[in-house]
Structures are given as C-alpha cells and as structure tokens.
DOTIKOL-17758 format. One record per atom (N, C-alpha, C): residue number from 0; residue in three letters; atom name; x, y, z. Coordinates in nm, 2 decimals. Layout:
BEGIN
[torvo NUM 'ALA' 'CA' [X Y Z]]
...
//
This chain:
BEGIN
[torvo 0 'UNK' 'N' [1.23 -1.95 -1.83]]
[torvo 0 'UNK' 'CA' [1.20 -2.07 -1.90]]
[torvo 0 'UNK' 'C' [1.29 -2.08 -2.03]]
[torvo 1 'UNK' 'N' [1.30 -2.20 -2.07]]
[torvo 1 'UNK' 'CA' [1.41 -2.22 -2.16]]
[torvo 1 'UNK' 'C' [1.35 -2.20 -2.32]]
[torvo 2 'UNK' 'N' [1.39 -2.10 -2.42]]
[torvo 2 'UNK' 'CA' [1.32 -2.08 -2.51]]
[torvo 2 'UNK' 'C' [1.38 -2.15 -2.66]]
[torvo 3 'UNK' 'N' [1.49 -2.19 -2.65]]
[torvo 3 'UNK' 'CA' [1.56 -2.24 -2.78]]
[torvo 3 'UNK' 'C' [1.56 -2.45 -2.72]]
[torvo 4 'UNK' 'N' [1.59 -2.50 -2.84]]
[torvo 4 'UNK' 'CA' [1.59 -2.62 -2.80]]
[torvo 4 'UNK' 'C' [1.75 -2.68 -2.73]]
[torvo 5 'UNK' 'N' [1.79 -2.59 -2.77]]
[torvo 5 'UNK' 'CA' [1.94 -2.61 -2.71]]
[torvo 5 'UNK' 'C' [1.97 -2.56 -2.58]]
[torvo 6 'UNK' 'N' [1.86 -2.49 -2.54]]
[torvo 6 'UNK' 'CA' [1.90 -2.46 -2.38]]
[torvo 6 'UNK' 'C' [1.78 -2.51 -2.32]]
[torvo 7 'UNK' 'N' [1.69 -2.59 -2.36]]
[torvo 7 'UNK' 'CA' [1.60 -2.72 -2.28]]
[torvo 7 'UNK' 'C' [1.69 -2.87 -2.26]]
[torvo 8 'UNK' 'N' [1.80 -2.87 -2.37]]
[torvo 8 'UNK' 'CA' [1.84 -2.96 -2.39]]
[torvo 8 'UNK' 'C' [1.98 -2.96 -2.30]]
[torvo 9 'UNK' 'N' [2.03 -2.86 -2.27]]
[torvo 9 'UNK' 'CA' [2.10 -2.84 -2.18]]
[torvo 9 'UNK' 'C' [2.05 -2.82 -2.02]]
[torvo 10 'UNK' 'N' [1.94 -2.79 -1.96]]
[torvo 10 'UNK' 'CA' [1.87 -2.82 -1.86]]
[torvo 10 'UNK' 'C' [1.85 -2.99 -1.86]]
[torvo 11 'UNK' 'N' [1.80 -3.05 -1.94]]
[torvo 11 'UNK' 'CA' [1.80 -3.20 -1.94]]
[torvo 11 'UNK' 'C' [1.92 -3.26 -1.89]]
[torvo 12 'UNK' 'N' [2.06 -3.24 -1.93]]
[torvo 12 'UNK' 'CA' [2.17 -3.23 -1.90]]
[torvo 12 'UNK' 'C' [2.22 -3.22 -1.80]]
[torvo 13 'UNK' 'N' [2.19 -3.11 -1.76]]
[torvo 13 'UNK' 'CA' [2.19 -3.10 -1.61]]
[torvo 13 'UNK' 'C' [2.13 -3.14 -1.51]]
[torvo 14 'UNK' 'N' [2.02 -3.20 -1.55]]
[torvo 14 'UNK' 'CA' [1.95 -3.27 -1.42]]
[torvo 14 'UNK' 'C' [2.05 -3.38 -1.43]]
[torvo 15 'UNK' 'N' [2.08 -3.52 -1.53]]
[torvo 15 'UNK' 'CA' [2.14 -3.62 -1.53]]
[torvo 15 'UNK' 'C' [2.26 -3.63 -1.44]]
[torvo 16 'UNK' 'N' [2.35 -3.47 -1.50]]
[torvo 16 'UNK' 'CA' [2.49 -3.50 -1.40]]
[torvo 16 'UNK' 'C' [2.43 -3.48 -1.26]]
[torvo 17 'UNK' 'N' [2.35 -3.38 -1.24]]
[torvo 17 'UNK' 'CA' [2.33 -3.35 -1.09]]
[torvo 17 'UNK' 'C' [2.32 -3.44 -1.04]]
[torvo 18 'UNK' 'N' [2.22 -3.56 -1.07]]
[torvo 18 'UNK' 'CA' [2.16 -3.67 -1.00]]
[torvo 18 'UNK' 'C' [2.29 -3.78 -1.00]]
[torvo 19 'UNK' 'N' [2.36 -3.78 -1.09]]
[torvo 19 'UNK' 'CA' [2.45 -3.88 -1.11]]
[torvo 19 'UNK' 'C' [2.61 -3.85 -1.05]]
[torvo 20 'UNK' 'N' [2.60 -3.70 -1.05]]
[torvo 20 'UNK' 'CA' [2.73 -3.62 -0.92]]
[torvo 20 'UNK' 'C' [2.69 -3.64 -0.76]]
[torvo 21 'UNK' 'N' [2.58 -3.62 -0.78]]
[torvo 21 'UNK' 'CA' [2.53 -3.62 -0.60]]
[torvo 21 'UNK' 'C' [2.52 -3.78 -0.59]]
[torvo 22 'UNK' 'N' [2.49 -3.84 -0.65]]
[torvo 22 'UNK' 'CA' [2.53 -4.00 -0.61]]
[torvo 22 'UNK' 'C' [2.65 -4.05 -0.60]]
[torvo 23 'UNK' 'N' [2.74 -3.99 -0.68]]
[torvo 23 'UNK' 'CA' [2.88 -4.05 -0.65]]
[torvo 23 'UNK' 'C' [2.94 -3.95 -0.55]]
[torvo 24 'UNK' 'N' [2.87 -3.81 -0.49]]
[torvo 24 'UNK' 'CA' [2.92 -3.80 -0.35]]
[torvo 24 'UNK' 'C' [2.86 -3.83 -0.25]]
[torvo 25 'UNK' 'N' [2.75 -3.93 -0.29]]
[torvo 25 'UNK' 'CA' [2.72 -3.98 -0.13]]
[torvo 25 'UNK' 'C' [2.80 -4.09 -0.12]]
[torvo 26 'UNK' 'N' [2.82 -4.12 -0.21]]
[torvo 26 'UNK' 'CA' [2.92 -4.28 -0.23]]
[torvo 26 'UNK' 'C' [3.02 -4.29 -0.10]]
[torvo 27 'UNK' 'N' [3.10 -4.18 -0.16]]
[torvo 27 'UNK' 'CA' [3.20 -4.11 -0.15]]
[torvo 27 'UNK' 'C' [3.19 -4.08 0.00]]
[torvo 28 'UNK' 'N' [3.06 -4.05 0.10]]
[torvo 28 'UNK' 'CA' [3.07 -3.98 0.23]]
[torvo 28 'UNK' 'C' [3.07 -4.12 0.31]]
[torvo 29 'UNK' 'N' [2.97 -4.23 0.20]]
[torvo 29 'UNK' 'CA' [2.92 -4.31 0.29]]
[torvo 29 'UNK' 'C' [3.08 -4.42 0.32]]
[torvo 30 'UNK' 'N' [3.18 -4.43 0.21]]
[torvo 30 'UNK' 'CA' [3.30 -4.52 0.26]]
[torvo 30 'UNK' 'C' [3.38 -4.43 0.34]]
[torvo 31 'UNK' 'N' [3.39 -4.29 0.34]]
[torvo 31 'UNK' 'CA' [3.44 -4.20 0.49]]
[torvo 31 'UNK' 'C' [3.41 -4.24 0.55]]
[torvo 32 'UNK' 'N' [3.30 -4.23 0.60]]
[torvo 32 'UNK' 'CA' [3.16 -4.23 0.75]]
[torvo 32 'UNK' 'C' [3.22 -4.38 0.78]]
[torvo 33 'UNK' 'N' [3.27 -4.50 0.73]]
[torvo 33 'UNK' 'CA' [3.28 -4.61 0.76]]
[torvo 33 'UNK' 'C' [3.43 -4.62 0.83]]
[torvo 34 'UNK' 'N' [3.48 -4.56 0.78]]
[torvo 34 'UNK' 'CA' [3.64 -4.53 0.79]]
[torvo 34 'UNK' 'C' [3.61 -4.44 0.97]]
[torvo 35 'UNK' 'N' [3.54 -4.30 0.94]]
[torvo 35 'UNK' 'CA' [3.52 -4.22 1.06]]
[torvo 35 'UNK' 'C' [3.45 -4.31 1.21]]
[torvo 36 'UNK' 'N' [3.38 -4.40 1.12]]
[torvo 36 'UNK' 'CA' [3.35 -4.52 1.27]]
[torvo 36 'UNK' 'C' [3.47 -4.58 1.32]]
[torvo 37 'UNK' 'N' [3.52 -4.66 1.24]]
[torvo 37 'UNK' 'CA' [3.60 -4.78 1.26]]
[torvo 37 'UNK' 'C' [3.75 -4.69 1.37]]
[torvo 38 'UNK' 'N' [3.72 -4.56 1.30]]
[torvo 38 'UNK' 'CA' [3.82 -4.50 1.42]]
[torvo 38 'UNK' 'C' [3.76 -4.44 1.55]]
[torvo 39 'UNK' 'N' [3.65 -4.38 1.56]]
[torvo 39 'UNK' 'CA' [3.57 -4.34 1.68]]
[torvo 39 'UNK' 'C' [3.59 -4.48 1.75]]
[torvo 40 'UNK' 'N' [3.59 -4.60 1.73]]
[torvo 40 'UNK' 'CA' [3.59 -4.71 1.81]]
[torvo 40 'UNK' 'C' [3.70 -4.79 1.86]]
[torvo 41 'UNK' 'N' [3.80 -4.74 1.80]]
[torvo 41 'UNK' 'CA' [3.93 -4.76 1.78]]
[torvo 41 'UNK' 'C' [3.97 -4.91 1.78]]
[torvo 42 'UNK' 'N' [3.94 -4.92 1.65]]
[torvo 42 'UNK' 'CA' [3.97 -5.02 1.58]]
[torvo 42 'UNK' 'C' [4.04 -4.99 1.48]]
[torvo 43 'UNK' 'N' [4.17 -5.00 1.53]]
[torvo 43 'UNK' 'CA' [4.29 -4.98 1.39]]
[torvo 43 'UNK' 'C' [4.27 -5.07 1.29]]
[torvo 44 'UNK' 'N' [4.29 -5.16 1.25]]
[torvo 44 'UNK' 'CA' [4.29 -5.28 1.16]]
[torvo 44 'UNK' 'C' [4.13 -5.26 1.07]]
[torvo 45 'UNK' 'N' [4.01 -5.25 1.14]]
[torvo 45 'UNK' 'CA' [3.95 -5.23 1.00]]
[torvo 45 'UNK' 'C' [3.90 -5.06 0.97]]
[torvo 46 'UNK' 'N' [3.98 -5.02 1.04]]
[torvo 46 'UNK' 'CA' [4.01 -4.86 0.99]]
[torvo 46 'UNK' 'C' [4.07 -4.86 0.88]]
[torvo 47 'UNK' 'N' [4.22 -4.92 0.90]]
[torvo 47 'UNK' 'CA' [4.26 -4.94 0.75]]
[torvo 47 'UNK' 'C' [4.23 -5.02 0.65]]
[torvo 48 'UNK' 'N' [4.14 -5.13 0.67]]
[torvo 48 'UNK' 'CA' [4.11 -5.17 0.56]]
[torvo 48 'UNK' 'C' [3.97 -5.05 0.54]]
[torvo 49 'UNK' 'N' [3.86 -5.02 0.58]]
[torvo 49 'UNK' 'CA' [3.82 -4.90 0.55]]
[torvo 49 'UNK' 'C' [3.87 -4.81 0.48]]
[torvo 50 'UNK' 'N' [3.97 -4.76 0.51]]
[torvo 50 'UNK' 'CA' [4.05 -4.64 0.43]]
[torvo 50 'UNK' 'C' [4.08 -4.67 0.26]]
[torvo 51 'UNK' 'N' [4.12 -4.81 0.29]]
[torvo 51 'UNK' 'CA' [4.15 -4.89 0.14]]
[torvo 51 'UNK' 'C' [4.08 -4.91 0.08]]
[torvo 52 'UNK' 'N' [3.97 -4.90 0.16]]
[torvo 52 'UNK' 'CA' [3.83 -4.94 0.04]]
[torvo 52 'UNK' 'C' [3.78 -4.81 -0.01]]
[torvo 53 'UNK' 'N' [3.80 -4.66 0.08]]
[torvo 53 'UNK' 'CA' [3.74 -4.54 0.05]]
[torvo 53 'UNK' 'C' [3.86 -4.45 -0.06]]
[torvo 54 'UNK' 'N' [3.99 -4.51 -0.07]]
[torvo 54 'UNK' 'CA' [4.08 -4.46 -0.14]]
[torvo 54 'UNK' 'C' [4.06 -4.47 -0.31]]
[torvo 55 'UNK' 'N' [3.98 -4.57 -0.36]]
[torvo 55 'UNK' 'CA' [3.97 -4.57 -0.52]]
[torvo 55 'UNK' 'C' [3.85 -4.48 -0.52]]
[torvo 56 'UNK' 'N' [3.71 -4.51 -0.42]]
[torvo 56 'UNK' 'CA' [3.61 -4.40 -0.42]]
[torvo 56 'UNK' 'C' [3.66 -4.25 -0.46]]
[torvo 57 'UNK' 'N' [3.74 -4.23 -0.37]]
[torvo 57 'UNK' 'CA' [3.81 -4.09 -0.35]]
[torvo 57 'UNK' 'C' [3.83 -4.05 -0.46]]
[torvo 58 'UNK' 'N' [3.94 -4.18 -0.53]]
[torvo 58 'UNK' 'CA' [3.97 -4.08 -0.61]]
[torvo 58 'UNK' 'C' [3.91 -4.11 -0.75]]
[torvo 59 'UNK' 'N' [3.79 -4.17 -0.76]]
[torvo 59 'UNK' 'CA' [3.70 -4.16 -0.89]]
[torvo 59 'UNK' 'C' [3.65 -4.05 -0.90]]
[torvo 60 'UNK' 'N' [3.62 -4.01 -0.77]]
[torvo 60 'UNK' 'CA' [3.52 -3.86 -0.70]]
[torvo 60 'UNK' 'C' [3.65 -3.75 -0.80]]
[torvo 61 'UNK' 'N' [3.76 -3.77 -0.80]]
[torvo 61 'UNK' 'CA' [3.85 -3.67 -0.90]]
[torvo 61 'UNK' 'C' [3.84 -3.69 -0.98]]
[torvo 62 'UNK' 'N' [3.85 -3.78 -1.04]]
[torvo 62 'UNK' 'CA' [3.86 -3.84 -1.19]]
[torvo 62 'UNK' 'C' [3.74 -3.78 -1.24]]
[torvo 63 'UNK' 'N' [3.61 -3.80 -1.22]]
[torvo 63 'UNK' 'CA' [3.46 -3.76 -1.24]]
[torvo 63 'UNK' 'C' [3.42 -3.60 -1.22]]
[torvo 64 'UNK' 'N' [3.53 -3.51 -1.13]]
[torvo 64 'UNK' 'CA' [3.54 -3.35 -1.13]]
[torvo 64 'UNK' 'C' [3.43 -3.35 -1.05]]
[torvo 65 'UNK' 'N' [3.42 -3.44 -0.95]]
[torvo 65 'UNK' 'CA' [3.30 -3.41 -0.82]]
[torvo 65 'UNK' 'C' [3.38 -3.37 -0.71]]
[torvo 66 'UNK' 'N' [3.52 -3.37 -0.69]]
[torvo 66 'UNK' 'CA' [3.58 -3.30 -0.55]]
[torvo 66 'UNK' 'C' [3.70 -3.27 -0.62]]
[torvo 67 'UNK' 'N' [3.78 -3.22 -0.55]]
[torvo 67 'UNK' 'CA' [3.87 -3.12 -0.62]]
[torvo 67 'UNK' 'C' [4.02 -3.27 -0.56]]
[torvo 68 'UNK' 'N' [4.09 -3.26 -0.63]]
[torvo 68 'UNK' 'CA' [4.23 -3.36 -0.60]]
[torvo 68 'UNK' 'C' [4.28 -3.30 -0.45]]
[torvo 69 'UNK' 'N' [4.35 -3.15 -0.47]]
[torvo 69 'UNK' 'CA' [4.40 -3.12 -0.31]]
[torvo 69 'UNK' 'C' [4.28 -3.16 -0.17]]
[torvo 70 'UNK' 'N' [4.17 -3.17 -0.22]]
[torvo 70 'UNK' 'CA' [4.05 -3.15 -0.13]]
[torvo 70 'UNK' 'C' [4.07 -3.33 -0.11]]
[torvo 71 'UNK' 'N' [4.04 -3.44 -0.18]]
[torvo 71 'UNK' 'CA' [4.05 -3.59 -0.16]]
[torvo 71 'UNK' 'C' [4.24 -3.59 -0.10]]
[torvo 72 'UNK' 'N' [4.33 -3.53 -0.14]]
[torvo 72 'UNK' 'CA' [4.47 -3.60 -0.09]]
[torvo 72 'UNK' 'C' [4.46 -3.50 0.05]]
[torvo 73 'UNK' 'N' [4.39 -3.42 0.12]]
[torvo 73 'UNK' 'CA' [4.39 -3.38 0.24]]
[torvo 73 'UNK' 'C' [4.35 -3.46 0.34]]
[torvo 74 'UNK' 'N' [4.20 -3.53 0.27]]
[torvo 74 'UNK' 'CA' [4.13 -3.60 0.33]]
[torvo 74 'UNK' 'C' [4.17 -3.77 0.36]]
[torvo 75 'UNK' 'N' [4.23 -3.79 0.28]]
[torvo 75 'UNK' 'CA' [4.28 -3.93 0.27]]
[torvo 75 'UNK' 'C' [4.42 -3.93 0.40]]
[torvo 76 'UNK' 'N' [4.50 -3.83 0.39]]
[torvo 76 'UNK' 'CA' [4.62 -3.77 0.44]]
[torvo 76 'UNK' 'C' [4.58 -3.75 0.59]]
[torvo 77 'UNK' 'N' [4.48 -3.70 0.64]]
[torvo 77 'UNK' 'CA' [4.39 -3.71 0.77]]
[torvo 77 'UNK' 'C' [4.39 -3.78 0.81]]
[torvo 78 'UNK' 'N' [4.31 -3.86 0.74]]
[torvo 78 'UNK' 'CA' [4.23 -4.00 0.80]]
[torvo 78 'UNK' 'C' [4.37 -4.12 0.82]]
[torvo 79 'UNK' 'N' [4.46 -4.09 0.76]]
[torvo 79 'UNK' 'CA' [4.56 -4.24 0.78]]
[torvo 79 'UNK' 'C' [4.63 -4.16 0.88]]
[torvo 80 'UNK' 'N' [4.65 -4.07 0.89]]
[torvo 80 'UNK' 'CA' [4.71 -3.98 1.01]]
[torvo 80 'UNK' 'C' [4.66 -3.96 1.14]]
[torvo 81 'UNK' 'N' [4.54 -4.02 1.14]]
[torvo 81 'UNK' 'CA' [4.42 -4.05 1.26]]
[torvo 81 'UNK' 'C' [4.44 -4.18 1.29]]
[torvo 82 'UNK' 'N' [4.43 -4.25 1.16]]
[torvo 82 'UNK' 'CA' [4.47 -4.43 1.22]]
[torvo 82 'UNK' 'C' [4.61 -4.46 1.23]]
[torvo 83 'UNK' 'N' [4.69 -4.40 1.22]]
[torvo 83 'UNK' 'CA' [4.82 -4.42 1.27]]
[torvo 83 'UNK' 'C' [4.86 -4.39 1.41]]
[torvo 84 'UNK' 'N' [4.80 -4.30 1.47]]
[torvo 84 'UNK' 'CA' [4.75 -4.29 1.60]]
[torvo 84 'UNK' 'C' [4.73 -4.34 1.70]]
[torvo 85 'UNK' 'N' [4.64 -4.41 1.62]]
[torvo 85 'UNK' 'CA' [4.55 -4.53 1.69]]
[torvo 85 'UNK' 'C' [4.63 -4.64 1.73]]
[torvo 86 'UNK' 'N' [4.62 -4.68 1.89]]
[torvo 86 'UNK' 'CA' [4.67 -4.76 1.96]]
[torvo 86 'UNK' 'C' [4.64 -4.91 1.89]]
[torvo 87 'UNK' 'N' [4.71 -4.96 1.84]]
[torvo 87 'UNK' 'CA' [4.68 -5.14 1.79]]
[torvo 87 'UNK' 'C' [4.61 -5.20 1.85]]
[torvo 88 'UNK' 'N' [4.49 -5.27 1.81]]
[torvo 88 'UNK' 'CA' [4.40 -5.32 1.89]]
[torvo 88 'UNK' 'C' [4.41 -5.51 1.85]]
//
C-alpha cells in the first residue's frame, strides 16, 4: 500500500492512463478488425478505404506511446500488401 502522498498520487495516475491507453488500443484493433473483414471477403475497394481510415488511428496509437512505430509501419505495410493482392472486385 502506498504510504507517501506522492506515490497514492502516482497510482491515481496510473489508473487514468491505463484506462485511457487501453481505450485507444481498442480503437486501434477495432479499425484493423474492419480492414481484416473487408479483406477475408474480398473486397478490395473498401479494404482500402478501411485501411485509410485505420492509418491516422495507427498512428496516433505512436504518437500517444501505446504501440511501438516499427510495430504500426509493419502492420500497416501487411495489410496494404494483403489488399494489393486482392483480385479487384
């Protein structure tokens, strides 16, 4: 248990970002997951506009130190490499 007021006040702290990190990575899974449909279905066209919409998420998710940069340009780098693939529908 936290005995100084500066390490209660640093627990407080931590709960905030926790709750407010794990919200911007669900964000973050849920414009994937829309992108990862629109390709299991193979629908090129709103794959990429999907992708375009999950690409500023991505990279707020860096900007905010919730996923690592090499880790979002792998993933971004995948996914259009998957919809390029993809037979034009």
């Amino acid at each position: 248990m936290a005995n100084t007021a500066s390490a209660r006040k640093r627990i407080r702290q931590n709960e905030v970002r926790n709750a407010r990190n794990t919200a911007r990575l669900s964000r973050v899974r849920t414009f994937v997951k829309k992108v990862e449909v629109a390709i299991a279905t193979g629908k090129k066209d709103e794959a990429a506009v999907a992708l375009r919409a999950a690409q500023p998420e991505l990279q707020r998710a860096v900007g905010k130190g919730v996923l690592h940069a090499n880790t979002v340009a792998r993933r971004i780098s995948r996914l259009s490499a998957r919809i390029k693939s993809l037979v034009a529908a």
